[in-house]
LOTOR-717452 format. One line per field, with one value per residue: residue number from 1; residue in three letters; x, y, z of N, C-alpha, C in turn. Coordinates in steps of 0.001 Angstrom, whole numbers, padded with zeros to 6 digits, always signed. Layout:
num (NUM_...)
residuo (ALA_...)
n.east (X_...)
n.north (Y_...)
n.up (Z_...)
ca.east (X_...)
ca.north (Y_...)
ca.up (Z_...)
c.east (X_...)
c.north (Y_...)
c.up (Z_...)
This chain:
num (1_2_3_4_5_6_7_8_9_10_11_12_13_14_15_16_17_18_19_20_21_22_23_24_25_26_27_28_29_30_31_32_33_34_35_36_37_38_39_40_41_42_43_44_45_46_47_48_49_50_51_52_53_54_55_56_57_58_59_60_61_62_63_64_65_66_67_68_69_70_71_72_73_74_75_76_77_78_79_80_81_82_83_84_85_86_87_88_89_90_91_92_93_94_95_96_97_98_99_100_101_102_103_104_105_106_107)
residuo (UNK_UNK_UNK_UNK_UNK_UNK_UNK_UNK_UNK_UNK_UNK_UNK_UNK_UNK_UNK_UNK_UNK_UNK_UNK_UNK_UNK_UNK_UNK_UNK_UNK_UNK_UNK_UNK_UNK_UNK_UNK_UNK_UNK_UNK_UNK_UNK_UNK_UNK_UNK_UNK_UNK_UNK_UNK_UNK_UNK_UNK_UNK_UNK_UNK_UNK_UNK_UNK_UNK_UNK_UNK_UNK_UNK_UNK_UNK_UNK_UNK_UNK_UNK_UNK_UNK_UNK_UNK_UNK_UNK_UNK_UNK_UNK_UNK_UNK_UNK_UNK_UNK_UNK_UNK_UNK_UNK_UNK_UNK_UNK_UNK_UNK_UNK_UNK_UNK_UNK_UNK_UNK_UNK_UNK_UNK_UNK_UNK_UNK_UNK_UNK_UNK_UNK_UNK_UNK_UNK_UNK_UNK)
n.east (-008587_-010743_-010190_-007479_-005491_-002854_-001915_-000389_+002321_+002187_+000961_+003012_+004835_+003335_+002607_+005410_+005323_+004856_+002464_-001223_-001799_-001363_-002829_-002151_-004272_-005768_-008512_-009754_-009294_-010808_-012984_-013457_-015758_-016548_-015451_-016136_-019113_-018826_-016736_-014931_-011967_-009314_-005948_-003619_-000707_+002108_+005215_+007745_+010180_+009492_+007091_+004883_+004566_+003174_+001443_-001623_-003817_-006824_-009365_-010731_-011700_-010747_-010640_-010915_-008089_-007631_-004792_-003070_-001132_+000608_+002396_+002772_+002868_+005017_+006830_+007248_+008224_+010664_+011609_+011807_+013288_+012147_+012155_+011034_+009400_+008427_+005820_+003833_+001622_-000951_-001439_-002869_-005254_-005198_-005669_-005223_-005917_-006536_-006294_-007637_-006277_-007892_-007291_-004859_-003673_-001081_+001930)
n.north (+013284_+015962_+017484_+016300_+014107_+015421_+015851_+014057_+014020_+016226_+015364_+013049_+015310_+016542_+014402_+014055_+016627_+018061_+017068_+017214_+015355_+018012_+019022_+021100_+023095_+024210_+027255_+028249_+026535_+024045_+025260_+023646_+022835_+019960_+018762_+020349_+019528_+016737_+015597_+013691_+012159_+011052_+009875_+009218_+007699_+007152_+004938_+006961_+004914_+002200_+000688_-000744_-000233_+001619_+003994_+004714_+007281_+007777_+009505_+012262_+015824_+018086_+021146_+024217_+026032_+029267_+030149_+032827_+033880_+031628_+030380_+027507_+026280_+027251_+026342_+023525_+023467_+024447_+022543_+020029_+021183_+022407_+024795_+028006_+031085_+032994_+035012_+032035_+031322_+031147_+031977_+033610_+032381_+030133_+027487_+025246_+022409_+020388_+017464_+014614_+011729_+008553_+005844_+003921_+002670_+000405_-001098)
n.up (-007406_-008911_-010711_-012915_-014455_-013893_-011269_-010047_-010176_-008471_-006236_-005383_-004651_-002679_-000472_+001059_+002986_+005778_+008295_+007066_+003697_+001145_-001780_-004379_-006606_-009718_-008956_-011342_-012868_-012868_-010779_-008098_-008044_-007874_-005855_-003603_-003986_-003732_-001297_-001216_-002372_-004498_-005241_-006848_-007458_-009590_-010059_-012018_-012563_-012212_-013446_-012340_-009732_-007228_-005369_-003354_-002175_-000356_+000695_+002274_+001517_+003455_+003581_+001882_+000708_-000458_-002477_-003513_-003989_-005240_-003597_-002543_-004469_-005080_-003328_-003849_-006106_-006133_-004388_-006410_-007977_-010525_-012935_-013764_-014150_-011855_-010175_-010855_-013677_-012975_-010624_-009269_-009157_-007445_-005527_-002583_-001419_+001491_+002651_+004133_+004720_+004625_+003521_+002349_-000465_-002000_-004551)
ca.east (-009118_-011682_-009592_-007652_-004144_-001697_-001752_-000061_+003429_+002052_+000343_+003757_+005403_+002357_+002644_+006217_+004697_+004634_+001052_-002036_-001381_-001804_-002860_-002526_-005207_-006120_-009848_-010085_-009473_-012080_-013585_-013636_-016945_-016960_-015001_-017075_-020113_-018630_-014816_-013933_-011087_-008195_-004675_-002881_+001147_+002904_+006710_+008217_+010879_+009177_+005758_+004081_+004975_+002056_+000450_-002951_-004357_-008563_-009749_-011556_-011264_-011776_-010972_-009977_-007370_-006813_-003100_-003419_+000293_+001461_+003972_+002557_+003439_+007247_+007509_+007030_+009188_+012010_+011842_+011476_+013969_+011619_+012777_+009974_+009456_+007442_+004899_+003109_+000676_-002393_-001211_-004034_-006664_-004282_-006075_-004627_-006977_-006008_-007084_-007460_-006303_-008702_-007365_-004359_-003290_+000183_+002107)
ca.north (+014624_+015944_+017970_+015562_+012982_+015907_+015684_+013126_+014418_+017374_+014458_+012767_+015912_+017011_+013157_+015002_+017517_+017680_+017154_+016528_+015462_+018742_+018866_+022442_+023209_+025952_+027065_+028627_+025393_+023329_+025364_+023070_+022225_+018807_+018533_+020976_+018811_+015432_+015919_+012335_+012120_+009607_+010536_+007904_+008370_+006243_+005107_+006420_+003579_+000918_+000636_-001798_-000072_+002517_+004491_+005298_+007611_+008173_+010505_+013741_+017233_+019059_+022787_+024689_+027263_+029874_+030562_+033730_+034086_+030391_+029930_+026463_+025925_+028060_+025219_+022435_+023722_+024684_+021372_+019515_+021628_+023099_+026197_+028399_+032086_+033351_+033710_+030828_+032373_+031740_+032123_+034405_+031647_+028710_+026773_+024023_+020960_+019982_+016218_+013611_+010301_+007408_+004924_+003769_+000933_+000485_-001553)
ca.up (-007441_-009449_-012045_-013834_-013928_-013817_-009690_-009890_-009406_-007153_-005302_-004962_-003582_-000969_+000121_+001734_+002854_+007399_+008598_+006079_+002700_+000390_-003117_-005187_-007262_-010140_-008976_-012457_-013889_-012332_-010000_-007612_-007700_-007724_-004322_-002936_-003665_-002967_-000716_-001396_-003329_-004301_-005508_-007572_-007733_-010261_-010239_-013283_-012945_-011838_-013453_-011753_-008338_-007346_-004098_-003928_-000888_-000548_+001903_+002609_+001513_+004734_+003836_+000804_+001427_-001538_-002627_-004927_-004112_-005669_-002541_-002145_-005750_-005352_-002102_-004507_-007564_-005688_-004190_-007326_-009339_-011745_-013075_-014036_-014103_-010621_-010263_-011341_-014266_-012724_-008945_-008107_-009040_-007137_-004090_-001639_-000876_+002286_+002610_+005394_+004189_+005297_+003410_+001228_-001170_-002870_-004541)
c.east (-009951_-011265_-008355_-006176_-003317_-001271_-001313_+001260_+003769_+001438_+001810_+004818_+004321_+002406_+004066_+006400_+004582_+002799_+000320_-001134_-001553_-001914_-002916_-003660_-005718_-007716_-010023_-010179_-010720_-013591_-014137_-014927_-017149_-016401_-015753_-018486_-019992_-017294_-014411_-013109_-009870_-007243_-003896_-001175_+001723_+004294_+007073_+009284_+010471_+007612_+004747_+003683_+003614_+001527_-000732_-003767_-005825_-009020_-011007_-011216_-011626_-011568_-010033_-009423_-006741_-005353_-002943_-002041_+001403_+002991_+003890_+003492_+005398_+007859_+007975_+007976_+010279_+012486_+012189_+012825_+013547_+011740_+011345_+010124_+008201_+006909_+004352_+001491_-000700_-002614_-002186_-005659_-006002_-005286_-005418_-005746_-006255_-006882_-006739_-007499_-007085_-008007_-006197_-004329_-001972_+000637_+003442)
c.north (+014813_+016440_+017103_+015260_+014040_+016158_+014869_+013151_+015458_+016209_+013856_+013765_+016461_+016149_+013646_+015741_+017370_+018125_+016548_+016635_+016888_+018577_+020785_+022015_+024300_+025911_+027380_+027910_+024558_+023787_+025018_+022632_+021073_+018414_+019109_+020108_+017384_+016023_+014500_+012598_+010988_+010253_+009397_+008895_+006756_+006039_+005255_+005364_+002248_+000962_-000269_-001233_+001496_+002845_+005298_+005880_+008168_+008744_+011603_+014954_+018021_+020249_+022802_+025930_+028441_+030106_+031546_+034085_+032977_+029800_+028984_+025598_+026206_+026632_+023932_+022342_+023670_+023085_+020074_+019474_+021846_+024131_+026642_+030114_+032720_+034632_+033025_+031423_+032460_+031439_+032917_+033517_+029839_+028592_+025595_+023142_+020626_+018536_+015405_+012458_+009207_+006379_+004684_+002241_+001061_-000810_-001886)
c.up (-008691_-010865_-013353_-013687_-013586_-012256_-009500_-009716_-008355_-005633_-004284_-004000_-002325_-000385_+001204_+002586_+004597_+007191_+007396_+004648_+001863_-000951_-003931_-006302_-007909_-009765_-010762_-013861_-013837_-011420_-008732_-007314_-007194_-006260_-003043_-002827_-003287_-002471_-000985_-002310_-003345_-005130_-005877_-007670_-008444_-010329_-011317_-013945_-012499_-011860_-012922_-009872_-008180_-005928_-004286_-002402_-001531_+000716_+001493_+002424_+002541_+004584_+002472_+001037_-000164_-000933_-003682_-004734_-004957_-004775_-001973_-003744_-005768_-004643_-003007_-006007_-006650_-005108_-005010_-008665_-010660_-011882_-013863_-013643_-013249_-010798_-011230_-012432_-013613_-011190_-008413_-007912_-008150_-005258_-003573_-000896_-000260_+002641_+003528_+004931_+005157_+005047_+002660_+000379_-001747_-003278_-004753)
C-alpha cells in the first residue's frame, strides 16, 4: 500500500477477514492518492516469531469505501485485543481498500 509499513499487522488481520482481503486506511494520512492513480498494491505480513517466514499478496484496489465511524477498525481491535478508547481518533477520516488479490508469494 501506498501509505507506509504499519499495514502490516492490519494486513495480517484483513487477510481473516470473509470475502476480499481488506486493508483500513486514514484518508487524512495519505489521501489516498497514490492508489487512486495507480490501484496496484502489495501487502507484506511478517512472522514476528519466525523471521524468515513471510506472505506477500499483490492485487487491485477496486473500490474505496469510507469508514467515518472506525467499525472496521473496532472489528479488528476487538479481535486483536487492543484496548483503546473508541472511537478511533481520526475515525471520521478512516477508509477501507477493498483489494482483489492476483497474486501471492510466501515463505
Amino acid at each position: 500500500m501506498a501509505c507506509g509499513v504499519t499495514r502490516q499487522a492490519r494486513a495480517r488481520a484483513a487477510a481473516e477477514m470473509p470475502g476480499a482481503p481488506q486493508s483500513p486506511n486514514s484518508a487524512a494520512y495519505c489521501g489516498c492518492k497514490n492508489v487512486t492513480a495507480d490501484p496496484k498494491v502489495s501487502i507484506s505480513v511478517d512472522d514476528p516469531d519466525e523471521p524468515y517466514r513471510y506472505l506477500e499478496v499483490r492485487g487491485t484496489v477496486e473500490r474505496i469505501e469510507p469508514d467515518p465511524t472506525g467499525a472496521f477498525f473496532d472489528v479488528l481491535a476487538k479481535r486483536y485485543g487492543l484496548e483503546y478508547e473508541a472511537p478511533v481518533g481520526d475515525a471520521e477520516h478512516r477508509v477501507v481498500l477493498v483489494v482483489r488479490p492476483e497474486r501471492t508469494t510466501s515463505q
